[in-house]
C-alpha positions as CSV (number, residue, x, y, z in Angstrom):
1,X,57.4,-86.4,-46.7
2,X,55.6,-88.6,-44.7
3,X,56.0,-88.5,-40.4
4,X,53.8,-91.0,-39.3
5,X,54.8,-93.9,-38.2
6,X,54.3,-97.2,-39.9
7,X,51.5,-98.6,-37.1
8,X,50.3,-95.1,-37.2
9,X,49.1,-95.5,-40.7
10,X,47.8,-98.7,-40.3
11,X,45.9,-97.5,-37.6
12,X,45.0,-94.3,-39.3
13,X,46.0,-92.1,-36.2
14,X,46.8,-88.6,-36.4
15,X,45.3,-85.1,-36.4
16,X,41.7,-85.0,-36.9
17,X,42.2,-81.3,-38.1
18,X,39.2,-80.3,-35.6
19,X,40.5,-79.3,-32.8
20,X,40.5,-75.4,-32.9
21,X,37.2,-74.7,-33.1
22,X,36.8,-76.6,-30.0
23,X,39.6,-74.4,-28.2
24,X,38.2,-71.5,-29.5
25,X,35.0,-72.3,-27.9
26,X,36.8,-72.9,-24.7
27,X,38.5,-69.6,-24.7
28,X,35.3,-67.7,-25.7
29,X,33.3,-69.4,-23.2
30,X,36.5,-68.7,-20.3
31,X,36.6,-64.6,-21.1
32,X,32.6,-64.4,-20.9
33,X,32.3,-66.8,-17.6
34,X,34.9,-64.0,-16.3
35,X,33.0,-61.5,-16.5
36,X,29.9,-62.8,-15.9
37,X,31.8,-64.1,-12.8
38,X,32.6,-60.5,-12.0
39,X,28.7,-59.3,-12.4
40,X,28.1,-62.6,-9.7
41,X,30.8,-62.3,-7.4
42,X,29.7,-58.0,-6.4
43,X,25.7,-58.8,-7.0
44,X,26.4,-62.0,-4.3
45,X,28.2,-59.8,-2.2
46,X,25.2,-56.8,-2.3
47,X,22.9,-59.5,-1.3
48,X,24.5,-60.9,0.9
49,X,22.4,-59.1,4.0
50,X,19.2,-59.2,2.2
51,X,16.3,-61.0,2.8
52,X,14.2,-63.3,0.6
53,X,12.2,-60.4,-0.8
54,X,15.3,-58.5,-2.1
55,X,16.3,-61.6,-3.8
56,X,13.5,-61.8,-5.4
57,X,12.8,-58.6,-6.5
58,X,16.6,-58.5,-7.7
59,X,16.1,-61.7,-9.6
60,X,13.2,-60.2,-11.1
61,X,14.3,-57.2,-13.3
62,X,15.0,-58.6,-16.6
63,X,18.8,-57.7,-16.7
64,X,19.5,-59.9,-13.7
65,X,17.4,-62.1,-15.0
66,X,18.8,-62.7,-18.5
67,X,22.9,-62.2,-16.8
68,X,21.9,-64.8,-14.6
69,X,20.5,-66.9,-17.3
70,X,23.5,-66.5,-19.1
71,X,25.6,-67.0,-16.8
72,X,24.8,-70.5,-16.1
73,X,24.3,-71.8,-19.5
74,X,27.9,-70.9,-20.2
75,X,29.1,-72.3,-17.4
76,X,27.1,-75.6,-18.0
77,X,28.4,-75.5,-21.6
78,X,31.4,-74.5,-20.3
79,X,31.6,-77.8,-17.9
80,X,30.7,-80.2,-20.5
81,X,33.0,-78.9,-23.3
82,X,35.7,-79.6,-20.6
83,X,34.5,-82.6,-19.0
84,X,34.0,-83.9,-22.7
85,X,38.0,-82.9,-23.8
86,X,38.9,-84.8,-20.6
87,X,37.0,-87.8,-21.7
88,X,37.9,-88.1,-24.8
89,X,41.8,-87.7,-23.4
90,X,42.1,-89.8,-20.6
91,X,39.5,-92.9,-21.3
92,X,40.7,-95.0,-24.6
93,X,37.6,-97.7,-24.7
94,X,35.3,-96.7,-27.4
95,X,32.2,-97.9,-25.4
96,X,33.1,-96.4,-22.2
97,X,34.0,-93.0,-24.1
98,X,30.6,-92.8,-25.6
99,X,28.7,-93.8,-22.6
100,X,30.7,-91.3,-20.2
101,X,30.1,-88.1,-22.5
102,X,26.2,-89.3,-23.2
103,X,25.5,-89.7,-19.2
104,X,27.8,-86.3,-18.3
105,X,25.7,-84.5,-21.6
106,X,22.7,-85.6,-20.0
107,X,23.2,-85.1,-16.4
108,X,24.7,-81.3,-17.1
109,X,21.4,-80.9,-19.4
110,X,19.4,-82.0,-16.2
111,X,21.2,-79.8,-13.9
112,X,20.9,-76.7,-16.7
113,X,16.9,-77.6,-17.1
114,X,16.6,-77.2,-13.3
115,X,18.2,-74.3,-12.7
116,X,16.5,-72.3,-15.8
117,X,13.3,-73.4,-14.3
118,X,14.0,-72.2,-10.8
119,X,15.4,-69.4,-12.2
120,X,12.3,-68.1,-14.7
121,X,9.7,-69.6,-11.8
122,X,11.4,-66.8,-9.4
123,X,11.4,-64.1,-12.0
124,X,8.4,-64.5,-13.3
125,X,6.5,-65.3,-9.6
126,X,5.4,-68.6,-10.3
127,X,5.4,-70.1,-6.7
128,X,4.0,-73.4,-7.1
């Protein structure tokens, strides 16, 4: 038995049977910003009276540095995967769908770029 509607299937709209992997992704990408948010949130709050030279030297030791890391390349993926579902939900022009994911893509891929640098040029004491 057939549910689609008449104009559906002329249109060919339905499920595109892909939609769980992206969810999953979402999910998976929620529980680790969590707790990556947790490990922020209490090293933030230890910094918070520090000066410049703590920072640094805090930023420095590879765990910190590779949570940190982490941390915001999940939460840039995590920004476009939603930005992208959004998108692809709410604006219906083909053109304008395509452009607005390729300029948010490229700006969050910008933003990751600069903060990776900053991050690797403090912990590896490249002061330039």
């Amino acid at each position: 038995m057939n549910y689609r509607t008449p104009l559906g299937r002329v249109k060919g709209l339905g499920s595109a049977h892909s939609g769980s992997k992206e969810w999953l992704l979402q999910k998976v990408s929620s529980v680790i910003l969590a707790v990556l948010f947790v490990w922020f949130a209490f090293s933030m709050a230890f910094l918070l009276k520090s000066d410049i030279r703590d920072v640094i030297i805090w930023i420095s030791k590879p765990l910190h540095t590779t949570l940190l890391l982490t941390f915001i390349s999940v939460s840039i993926y995590h920004a476009a995967h939603g930005i992208q579902t959004i998108i692809e939900d709410y604006v219906h022009q083909t053109t304008k769908r395509v452009f607005y994911i390729y300029l948010v893509k490229t700006l969050l891929t910008l933003v990751w770029l600069v903060l990776v640098i900053a991050v690797l040029k403090v912990a590896l004491n490249i002061f330039i």
